[in-house]
Biopython code that builds the backbone (N, CA, C, O; Angstrom):
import numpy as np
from Bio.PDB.StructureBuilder import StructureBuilder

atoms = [
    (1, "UNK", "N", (-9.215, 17.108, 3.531)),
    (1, "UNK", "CA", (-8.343, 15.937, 3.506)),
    (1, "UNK", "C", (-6.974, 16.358, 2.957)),
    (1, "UNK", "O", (-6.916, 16.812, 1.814)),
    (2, "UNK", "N", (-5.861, 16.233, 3.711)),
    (2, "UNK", "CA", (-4.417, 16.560, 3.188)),
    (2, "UNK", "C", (-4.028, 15.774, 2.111)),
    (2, "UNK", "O", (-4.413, 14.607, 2.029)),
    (3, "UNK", "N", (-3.400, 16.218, 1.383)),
    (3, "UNK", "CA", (-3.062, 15.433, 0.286)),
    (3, "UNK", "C", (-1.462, 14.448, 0.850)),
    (3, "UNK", "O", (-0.906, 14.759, 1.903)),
    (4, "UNK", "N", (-1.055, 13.572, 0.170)),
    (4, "UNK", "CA", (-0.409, 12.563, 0.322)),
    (4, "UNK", "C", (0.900, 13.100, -0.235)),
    (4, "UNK", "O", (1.051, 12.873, -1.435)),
    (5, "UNK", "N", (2.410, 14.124, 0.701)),
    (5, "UNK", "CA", (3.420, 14.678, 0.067)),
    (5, "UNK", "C", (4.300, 13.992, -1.162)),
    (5, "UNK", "O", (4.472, 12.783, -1.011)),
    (6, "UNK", "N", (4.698, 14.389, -1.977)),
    (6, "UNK", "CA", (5.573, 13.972, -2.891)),
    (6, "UNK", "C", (6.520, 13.105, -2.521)),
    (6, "UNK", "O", (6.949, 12.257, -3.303)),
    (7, "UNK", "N", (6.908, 13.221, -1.388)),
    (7, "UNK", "CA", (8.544, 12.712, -0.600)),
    (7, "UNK", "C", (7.625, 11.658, 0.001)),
    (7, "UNK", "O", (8.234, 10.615, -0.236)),
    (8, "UNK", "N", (6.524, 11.342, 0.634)),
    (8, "UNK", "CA", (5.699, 10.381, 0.600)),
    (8, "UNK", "C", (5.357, 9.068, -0.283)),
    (8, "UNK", "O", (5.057, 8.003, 0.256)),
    (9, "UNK", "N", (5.408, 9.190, -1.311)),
    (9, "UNK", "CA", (5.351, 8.849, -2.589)),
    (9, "UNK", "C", (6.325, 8.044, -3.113)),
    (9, "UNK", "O", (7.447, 8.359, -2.718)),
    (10, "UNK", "N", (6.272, 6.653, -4.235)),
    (10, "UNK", "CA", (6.786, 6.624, -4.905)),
    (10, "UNK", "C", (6.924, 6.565, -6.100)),
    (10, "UNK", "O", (6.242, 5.611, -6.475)),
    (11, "UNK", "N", (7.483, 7.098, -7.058)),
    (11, "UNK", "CA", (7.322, 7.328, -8.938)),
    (11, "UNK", "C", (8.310, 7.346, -9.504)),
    (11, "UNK", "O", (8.340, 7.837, -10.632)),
    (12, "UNK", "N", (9.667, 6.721, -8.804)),
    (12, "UNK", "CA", (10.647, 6.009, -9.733)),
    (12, "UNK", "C", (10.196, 4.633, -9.697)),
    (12, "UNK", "O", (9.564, 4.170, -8.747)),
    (13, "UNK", "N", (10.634, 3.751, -11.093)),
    (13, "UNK", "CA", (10.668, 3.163, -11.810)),
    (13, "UNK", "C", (11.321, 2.198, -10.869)),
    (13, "UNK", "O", (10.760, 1.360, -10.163)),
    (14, "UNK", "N", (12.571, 2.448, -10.974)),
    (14, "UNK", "CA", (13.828, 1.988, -9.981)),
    (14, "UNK", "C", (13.012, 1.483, -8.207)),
    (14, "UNK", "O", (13.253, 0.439, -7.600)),
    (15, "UNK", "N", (12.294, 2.329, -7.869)),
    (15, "UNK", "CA", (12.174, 1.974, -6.492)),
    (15, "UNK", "C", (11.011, 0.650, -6.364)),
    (15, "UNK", "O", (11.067, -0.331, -5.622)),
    (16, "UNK", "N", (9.725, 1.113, -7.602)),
    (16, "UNK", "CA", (8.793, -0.195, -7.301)),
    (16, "UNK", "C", (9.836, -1.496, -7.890)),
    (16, "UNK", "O", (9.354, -2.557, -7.495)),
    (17, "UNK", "N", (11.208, -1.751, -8.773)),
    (17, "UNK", "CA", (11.016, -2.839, -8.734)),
    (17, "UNK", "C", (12.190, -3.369, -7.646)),
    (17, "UNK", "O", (12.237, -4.591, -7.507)),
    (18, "UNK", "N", (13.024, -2.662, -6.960)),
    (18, "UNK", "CA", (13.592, -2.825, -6.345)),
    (18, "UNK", "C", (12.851, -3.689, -4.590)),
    (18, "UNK", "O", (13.338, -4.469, -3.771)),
    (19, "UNK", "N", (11.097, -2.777, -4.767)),
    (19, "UNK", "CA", (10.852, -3.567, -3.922)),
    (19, "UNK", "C", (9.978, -4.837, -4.304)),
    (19, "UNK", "O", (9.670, -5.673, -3.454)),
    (20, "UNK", "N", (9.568, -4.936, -5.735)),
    (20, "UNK", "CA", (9.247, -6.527, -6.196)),
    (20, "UNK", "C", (10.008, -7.567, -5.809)),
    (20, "UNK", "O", (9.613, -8.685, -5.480)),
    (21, "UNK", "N", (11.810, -6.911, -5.889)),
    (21, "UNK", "CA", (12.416, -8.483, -6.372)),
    (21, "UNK", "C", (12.928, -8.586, -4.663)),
    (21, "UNK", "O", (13.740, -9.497, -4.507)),
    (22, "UNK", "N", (12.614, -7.865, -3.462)),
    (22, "UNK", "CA", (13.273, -7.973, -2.024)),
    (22, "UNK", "C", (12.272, -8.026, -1.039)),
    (22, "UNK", "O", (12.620, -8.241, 0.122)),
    (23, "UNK", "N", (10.749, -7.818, -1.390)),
    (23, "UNK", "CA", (10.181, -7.115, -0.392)),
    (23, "UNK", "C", (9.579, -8.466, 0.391)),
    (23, "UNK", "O", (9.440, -9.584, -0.104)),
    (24, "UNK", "N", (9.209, -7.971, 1.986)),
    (24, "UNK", "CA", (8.535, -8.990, 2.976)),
    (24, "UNK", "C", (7.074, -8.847, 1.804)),
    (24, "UNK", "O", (7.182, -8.027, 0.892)),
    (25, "UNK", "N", (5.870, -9.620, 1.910)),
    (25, "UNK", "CA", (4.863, -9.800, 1.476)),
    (25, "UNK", "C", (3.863, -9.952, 2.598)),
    (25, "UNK", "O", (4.126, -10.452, 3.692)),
    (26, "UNK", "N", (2.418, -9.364, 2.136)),
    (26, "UNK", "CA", (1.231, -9.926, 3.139)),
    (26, "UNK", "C", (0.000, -9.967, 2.230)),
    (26, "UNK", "O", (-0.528, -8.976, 1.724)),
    (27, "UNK", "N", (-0.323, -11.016, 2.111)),
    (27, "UNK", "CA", (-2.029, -10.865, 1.540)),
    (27, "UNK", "C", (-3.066, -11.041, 2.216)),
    (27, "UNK", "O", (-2.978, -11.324, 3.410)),
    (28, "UNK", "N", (-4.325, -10.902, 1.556)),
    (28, "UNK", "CA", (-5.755, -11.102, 1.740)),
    (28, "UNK", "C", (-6.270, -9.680, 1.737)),
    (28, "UNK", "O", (-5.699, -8.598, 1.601)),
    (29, "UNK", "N", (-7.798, -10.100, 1.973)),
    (29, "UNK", "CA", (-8.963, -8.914, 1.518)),
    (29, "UNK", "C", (-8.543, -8.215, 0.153)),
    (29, "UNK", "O", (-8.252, -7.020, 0.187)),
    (30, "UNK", "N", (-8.509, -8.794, -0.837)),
    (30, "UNK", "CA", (-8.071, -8.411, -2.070)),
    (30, "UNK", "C", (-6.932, -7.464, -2.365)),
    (30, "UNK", "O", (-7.041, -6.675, -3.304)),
    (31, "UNK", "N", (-5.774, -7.501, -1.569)),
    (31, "UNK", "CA", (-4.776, -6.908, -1.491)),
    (31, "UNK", "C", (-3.743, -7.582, -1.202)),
    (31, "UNK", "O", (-3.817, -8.538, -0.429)),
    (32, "UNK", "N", (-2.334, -7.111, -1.906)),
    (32, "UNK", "CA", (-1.183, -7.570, -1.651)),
    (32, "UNK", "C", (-0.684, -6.696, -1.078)),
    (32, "UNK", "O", (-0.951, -5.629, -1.630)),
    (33, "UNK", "N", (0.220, -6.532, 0.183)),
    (33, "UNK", "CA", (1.359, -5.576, 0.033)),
    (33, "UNK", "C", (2.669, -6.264, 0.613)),
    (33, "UNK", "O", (2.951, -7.243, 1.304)),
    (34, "UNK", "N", (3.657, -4.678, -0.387)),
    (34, "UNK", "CA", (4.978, -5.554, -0.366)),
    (34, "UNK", "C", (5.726, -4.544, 0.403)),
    (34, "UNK", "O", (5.595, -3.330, 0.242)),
    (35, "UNK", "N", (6.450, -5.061, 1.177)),
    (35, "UNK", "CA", (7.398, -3.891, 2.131)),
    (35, "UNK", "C", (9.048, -4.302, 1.719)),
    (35, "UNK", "O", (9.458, -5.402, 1.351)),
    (36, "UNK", "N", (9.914, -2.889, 1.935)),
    (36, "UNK", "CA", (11.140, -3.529, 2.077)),
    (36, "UNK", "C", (12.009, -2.265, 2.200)),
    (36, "UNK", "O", (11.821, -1.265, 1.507)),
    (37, "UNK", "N", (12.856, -2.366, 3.017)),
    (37, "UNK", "CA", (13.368, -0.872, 4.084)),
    (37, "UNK", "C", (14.092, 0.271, 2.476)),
    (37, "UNK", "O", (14.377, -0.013, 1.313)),
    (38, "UNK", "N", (14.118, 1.220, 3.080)),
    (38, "UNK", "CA", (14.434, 2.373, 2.387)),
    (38, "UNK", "C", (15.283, 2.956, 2.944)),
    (38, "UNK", "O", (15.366, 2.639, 4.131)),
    (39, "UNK", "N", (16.265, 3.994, 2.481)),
    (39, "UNK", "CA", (17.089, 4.701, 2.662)),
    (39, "UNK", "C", (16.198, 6.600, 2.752)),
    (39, "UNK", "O", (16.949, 7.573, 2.833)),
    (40, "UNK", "N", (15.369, 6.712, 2.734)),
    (40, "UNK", "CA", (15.544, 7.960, 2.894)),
    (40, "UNK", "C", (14.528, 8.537, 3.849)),
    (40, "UNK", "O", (13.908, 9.591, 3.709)),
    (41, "UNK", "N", (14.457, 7.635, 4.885)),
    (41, "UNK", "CA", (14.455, 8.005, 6.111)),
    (41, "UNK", "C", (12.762, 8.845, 6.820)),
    (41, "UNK", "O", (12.607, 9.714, 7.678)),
    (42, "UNK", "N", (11.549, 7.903, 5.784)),
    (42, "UNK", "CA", (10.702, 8.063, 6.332)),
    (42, "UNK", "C", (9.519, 6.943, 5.026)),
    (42, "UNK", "O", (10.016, 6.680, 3.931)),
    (43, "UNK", "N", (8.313, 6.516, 5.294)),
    (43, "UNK", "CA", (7.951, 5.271, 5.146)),
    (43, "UNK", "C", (7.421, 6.015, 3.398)),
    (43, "UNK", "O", (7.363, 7.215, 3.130)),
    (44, "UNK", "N", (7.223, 5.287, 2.815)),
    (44, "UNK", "CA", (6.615, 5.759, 1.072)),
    (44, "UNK", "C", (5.770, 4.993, 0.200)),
    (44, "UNK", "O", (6.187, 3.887, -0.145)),
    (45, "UNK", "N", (4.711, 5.371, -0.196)),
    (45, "UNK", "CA", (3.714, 4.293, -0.930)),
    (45, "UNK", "C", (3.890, 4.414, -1.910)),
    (45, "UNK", "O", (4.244, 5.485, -2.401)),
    (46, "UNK", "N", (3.661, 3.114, -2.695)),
    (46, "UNK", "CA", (3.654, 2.917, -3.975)),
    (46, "UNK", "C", (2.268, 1.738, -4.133)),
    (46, "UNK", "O", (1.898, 0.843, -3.373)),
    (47, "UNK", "N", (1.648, 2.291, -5.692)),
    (47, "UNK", "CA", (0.125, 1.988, -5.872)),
    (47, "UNK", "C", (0.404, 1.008, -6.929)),
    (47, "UNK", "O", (1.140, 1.370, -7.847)),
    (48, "UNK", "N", (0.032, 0.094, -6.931)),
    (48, "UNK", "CA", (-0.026, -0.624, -8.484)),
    (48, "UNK", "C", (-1.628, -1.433, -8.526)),
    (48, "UNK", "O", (-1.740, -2.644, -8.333)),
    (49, "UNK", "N", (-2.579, -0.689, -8.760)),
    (49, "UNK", "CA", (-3.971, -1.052, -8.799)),
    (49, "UNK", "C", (-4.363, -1.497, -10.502)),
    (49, "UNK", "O", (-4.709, -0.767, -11.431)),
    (50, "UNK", "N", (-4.177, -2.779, -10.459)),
    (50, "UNK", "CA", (-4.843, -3.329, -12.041)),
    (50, "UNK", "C", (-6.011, -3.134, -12.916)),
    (50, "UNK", "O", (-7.101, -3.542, -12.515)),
    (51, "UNK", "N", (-5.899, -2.469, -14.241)),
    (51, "UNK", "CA", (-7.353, -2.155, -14.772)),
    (51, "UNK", "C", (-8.024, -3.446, -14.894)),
    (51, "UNK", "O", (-9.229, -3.611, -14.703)),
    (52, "UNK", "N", (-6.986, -4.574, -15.299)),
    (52, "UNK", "CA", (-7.602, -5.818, -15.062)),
    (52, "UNK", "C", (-8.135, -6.097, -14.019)),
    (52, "UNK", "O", (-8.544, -7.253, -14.130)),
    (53, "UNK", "N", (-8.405, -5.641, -12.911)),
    (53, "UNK", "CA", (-9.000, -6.264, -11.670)),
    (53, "UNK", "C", (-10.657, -5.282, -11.142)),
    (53, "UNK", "O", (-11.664, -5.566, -10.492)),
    (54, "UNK", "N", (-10.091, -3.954, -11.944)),
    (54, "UNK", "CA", (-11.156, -2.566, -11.630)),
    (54, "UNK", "C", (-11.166, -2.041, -12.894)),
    (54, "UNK", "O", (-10.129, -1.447, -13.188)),
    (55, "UNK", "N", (-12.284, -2.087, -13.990)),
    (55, "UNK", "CA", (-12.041, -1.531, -14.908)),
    (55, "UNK", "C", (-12.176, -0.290, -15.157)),
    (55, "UNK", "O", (-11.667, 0.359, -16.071)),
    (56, "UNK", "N", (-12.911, 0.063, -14.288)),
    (56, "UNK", "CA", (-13.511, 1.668, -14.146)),
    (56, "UNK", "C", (-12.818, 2.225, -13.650)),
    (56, "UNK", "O", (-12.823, 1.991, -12.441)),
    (57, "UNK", "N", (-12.152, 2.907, -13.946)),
    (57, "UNK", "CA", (-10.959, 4.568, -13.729)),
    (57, "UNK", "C", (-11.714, 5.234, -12.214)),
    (57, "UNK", "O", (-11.160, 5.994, -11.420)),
    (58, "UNK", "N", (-12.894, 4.773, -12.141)),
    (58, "UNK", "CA", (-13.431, 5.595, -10.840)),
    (58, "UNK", "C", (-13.383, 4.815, -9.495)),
    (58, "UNK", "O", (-13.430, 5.238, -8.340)),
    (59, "UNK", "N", (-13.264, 3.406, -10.040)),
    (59, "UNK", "CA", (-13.448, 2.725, -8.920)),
    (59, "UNK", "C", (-12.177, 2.188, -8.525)),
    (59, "UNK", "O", (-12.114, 1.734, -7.382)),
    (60, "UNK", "N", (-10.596, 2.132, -9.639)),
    (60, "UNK", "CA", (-9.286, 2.749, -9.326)),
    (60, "UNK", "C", (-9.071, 3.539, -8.411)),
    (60, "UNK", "O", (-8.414, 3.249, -7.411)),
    (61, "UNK", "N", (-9.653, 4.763, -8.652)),
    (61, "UNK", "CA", (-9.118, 6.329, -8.348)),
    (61, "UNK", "C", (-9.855, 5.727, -7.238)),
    (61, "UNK", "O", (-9.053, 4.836, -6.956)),
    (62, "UNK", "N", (-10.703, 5.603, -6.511)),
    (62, "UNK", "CA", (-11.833, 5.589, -5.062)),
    (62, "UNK", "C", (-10.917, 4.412, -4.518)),
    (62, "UNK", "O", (-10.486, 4.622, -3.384)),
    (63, "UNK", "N", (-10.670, 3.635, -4.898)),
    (63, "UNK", "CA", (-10.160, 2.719, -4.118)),
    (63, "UNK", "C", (-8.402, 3.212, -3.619)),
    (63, "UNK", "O", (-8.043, 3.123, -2.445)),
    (64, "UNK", "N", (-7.521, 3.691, -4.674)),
    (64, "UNK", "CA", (-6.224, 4.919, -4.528)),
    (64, "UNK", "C", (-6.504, 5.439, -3.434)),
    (64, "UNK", "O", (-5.881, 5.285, -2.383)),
    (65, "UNK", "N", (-7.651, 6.220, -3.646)),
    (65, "UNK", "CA", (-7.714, 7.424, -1.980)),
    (65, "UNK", "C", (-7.961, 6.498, -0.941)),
    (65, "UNK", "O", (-7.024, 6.615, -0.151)),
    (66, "UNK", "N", (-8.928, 5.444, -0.459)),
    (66, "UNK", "CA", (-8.792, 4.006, 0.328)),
    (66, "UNK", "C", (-7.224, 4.502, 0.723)),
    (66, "UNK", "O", (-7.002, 5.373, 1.564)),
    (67, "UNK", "N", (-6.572, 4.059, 0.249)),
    (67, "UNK", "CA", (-5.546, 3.608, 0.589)),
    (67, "UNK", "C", (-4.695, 4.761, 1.026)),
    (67, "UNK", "O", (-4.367, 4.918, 2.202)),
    (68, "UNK", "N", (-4.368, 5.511, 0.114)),
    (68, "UNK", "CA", (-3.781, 6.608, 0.186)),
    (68, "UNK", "C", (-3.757, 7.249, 2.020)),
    (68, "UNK", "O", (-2.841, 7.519, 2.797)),
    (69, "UNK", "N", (-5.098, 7.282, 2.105)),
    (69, "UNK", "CA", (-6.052, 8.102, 3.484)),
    (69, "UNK", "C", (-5.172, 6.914, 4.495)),
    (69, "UNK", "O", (-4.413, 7.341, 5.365)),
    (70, "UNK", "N", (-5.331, 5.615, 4.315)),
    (70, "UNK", "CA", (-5.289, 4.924, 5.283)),
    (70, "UNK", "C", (-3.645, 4.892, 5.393)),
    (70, "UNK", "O", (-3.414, 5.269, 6.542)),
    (71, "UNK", "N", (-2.684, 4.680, 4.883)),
    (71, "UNK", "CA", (-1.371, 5.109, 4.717)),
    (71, "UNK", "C", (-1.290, 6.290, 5.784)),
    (71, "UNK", "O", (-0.794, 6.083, 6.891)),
    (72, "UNK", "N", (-1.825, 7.614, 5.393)),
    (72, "UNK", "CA", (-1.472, 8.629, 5.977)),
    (72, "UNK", "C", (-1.810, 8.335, 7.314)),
    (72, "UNK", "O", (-0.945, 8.579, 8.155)),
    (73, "UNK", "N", (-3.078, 7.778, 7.755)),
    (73, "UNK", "CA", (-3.149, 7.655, 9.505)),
    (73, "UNK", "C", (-2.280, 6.904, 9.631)),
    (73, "UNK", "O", (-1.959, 6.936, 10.818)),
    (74, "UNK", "N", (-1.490, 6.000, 8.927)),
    (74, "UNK", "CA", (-0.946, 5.116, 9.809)),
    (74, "UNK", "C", (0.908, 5.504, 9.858)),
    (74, "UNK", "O", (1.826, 4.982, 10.492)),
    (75, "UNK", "N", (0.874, 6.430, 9.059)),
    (75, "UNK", "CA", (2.295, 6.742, 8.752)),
    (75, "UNK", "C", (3.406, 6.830, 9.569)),
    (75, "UNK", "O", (4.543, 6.603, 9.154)),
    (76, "UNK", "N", (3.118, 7.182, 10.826)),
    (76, "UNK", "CA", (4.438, 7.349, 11.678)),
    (76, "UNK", "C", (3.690, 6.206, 12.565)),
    (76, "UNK", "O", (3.604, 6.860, 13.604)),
    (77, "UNK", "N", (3.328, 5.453, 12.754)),
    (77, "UNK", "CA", (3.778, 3.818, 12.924)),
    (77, "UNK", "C", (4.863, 3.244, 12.055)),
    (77, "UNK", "O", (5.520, 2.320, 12.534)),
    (78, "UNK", "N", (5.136, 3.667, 10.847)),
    (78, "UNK", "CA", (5.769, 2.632, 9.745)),
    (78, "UNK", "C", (7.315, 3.070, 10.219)),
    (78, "UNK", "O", (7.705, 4.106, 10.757)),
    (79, "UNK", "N", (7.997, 1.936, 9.830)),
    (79, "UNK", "CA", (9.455, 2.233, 9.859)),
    (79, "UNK", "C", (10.006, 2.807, 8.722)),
    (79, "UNK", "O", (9.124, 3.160, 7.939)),
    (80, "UNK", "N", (11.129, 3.031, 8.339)),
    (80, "UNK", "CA", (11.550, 3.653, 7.137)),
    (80, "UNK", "C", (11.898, 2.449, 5.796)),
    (80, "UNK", "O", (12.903, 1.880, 5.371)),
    (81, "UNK", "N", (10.327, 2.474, 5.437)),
    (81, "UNK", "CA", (9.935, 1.499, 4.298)),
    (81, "UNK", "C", (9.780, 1.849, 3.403)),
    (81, "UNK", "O", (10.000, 3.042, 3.195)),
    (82, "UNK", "N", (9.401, 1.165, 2.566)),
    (82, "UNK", "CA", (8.818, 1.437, 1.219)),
    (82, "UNK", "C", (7.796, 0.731, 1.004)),
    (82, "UNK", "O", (7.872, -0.155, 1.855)),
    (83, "UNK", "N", (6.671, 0.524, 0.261)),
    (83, "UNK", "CA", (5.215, 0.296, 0.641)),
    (83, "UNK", "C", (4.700, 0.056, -0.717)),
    (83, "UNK", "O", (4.446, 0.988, -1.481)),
    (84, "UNK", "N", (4.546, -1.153, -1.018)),
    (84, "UNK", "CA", (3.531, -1.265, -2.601)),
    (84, "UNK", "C", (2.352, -1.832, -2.287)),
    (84, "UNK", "O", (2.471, -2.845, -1.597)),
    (85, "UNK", "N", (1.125, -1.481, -2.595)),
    (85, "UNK", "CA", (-0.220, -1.996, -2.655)),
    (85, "UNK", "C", (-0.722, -2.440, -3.843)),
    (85, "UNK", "O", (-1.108, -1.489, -4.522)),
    (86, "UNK", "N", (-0.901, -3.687, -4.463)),
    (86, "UNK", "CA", (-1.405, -4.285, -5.193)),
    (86, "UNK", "C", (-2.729, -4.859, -4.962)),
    (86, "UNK", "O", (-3.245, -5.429, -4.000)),
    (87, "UNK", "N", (-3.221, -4.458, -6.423)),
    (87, "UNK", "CA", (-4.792, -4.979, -6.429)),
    (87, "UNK", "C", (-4.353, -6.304, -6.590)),
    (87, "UNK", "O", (-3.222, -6.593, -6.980)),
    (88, "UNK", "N", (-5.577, -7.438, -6.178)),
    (88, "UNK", "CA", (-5.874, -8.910, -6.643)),
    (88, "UNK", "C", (-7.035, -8.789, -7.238)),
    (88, "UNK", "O", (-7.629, -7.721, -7.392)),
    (89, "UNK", "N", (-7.428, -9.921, -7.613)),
    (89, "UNK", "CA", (-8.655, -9.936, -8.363)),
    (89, "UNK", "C", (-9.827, -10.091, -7.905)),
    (89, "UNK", "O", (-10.797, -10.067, -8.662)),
    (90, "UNK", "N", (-9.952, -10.286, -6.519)),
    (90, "UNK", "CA", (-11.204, -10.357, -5.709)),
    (90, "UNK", "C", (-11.148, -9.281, -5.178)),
    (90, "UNK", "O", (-11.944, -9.223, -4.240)),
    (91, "UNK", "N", (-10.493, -8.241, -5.348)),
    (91, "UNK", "CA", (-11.030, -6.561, -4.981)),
    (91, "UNK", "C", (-12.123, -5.982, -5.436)),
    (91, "UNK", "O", (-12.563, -5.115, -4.681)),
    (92, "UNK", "N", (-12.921, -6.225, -6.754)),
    (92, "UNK", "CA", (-14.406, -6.040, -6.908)),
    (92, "UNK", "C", (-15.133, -6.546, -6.295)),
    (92, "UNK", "O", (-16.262, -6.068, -6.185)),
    (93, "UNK", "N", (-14.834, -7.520, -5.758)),
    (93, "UNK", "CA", (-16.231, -7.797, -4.802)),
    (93, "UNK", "C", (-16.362, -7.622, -3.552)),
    (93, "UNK", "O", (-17.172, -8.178, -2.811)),
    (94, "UNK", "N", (-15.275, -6.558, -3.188)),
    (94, "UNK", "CA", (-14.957, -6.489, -1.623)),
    (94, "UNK", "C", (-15.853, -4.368, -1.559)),
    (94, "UNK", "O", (-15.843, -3.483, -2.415)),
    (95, "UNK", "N", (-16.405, -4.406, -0.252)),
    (95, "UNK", "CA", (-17.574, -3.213, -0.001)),
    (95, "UNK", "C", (-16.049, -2.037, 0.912)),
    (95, "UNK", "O", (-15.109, -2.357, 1.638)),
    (96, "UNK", "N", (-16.276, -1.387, 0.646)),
    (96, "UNK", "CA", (-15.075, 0.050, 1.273)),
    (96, "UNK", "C", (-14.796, -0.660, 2.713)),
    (96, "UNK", "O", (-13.690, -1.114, 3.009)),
    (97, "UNK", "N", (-15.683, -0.693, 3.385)),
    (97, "UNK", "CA", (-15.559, -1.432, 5.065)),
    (97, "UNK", "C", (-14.802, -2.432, 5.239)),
    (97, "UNK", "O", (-14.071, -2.475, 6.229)),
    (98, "UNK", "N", (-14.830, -3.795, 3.983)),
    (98, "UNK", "CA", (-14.065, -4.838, 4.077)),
    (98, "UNK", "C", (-12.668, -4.032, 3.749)),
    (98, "UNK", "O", (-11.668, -4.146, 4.458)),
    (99, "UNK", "N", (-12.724, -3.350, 2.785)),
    (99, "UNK", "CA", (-10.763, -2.807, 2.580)),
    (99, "UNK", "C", (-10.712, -2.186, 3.329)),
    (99, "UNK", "O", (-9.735, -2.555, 3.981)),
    (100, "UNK", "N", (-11.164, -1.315, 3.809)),
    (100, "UNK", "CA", (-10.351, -0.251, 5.320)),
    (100, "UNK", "C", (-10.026, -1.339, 6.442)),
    (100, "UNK", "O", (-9.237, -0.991, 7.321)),
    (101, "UNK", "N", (-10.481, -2.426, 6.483)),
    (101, "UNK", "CA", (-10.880, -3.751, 7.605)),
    (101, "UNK", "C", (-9.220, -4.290, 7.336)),
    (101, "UNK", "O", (-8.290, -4.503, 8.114)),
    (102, "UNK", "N", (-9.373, -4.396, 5.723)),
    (102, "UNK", "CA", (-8.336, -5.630, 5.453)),
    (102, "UNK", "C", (-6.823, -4.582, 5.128)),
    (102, "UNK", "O", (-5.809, -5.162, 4.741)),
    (103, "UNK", "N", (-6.806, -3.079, 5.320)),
    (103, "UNK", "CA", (-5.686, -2.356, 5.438)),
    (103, "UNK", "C", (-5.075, -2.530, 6.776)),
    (103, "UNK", "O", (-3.981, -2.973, 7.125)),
    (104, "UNK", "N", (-6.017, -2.093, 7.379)),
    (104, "UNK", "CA", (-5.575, -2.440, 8.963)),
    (104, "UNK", "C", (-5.048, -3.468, 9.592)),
    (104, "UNK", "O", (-4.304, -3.411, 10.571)),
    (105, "UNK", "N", (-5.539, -4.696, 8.877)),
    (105, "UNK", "CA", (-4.943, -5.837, 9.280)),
    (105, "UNK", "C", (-3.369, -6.165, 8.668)),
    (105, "UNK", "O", (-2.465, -6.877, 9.106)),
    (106, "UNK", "N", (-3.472, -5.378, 7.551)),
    (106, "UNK", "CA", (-2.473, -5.160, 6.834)),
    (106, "UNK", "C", (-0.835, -4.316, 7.580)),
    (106, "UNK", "O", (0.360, -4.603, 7.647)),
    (107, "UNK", "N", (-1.762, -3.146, 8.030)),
    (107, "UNK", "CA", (-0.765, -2.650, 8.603)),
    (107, "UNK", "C", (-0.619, -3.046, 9.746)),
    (107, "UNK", "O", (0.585, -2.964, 9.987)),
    (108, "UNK", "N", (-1.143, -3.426, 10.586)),
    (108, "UNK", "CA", (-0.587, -4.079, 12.066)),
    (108, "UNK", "C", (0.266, -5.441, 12.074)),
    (108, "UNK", "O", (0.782, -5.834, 13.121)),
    (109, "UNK", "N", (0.415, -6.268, 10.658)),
    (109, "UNK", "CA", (1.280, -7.238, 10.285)),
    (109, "UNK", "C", (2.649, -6.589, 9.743)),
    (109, "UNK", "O", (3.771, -7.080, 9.870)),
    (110, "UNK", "N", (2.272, -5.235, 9.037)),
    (110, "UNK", "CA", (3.560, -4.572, 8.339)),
    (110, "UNK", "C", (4.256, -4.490, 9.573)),
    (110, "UNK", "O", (5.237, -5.217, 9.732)),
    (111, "UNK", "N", (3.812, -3.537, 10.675)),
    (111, "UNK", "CA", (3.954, -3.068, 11.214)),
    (111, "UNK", "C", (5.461, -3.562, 12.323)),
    (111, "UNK", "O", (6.652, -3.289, 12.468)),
    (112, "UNK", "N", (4.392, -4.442, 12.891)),
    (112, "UNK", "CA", (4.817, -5.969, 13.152)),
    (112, "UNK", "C", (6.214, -6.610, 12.884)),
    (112, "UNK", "O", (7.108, -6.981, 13.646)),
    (113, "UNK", "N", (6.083, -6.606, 11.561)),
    (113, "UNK", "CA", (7.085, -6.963, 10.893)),
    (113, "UNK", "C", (8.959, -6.531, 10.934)),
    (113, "UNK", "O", (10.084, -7.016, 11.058)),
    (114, "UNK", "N", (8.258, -5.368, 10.741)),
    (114, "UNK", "CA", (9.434, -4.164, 10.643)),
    (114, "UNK", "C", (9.539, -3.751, 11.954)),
    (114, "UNK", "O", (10.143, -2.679, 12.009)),
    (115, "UNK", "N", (9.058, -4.332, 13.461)),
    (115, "UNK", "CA", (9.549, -3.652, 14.649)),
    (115, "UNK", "C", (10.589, -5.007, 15.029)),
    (115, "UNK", "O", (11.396, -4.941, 15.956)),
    (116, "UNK", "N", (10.443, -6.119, 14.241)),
    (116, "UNK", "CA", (11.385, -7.155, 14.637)),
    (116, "UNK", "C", (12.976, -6.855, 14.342)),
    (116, "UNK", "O", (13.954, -7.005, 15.073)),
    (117, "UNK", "N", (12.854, -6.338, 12.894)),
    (117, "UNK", "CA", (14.106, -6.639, 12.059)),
    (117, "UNK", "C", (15.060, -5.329, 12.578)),
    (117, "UNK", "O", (16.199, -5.181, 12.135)),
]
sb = StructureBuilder()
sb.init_structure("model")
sb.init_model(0)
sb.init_chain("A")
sb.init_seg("    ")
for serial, (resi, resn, name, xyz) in enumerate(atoms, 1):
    if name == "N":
        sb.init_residue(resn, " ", resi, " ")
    sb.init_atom(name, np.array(xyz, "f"), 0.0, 1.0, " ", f" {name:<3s}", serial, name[0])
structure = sb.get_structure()
């Protein structure tokens, strides 16, 4: 499994809240995500998974790669975004199948989204 590049990524400070206070939104299947275009010219995730929602560091980290994995197949579909995934609180009770289910639906709305604008 390839790992997820740095330039992929986001871990300034500056960029997750830049896309809090602008970004399009989509929910359900115990996930939020927030989109909102970028300047550097290829799509970038950002994770914000709550211990309040997963208390276990393992079931964080397992649910991270979820996402992570599913990001990467979908990556050159995305426009030049920026990408936050937020846990909700009905993410414990959701089985790996329902989130890979409810990414997808996720990204074909992102997707969607960003071929309008």
């Amino acid at each position: 499994m390839a790992r997820l590049s740095r330039a992929m990524r986001m871990n300034n400070p500056r960029d997750f809240s830049r896309v809090f206070r602008q970004a399009k939104r989509t929910s359900g299947g115990g996930l939020t995500i927030l989109t909102v275009e970028n300047s550097v010219g290829h799509p970038r995730l950002g994770l914000a998974i709550a211990k309040k929602h997963l208390k276990l560091a393992s079931r964080r980290n397992r649910l991270k790669r979820i996402i992570r994995e599913s990001f990467r197949q979908h990556q050159s579909a995305f426009a030049n975004i920026d990408i936050v995934v937020l846990s909700r609180a009905d993410i414990a009770q959701r089985q790996t199948l329902q989130i890979r289910a409810a990414l997808e639906r996720h990204w074909e709305t992102v997707i969607a989204q960003w071929k309008k604008s």
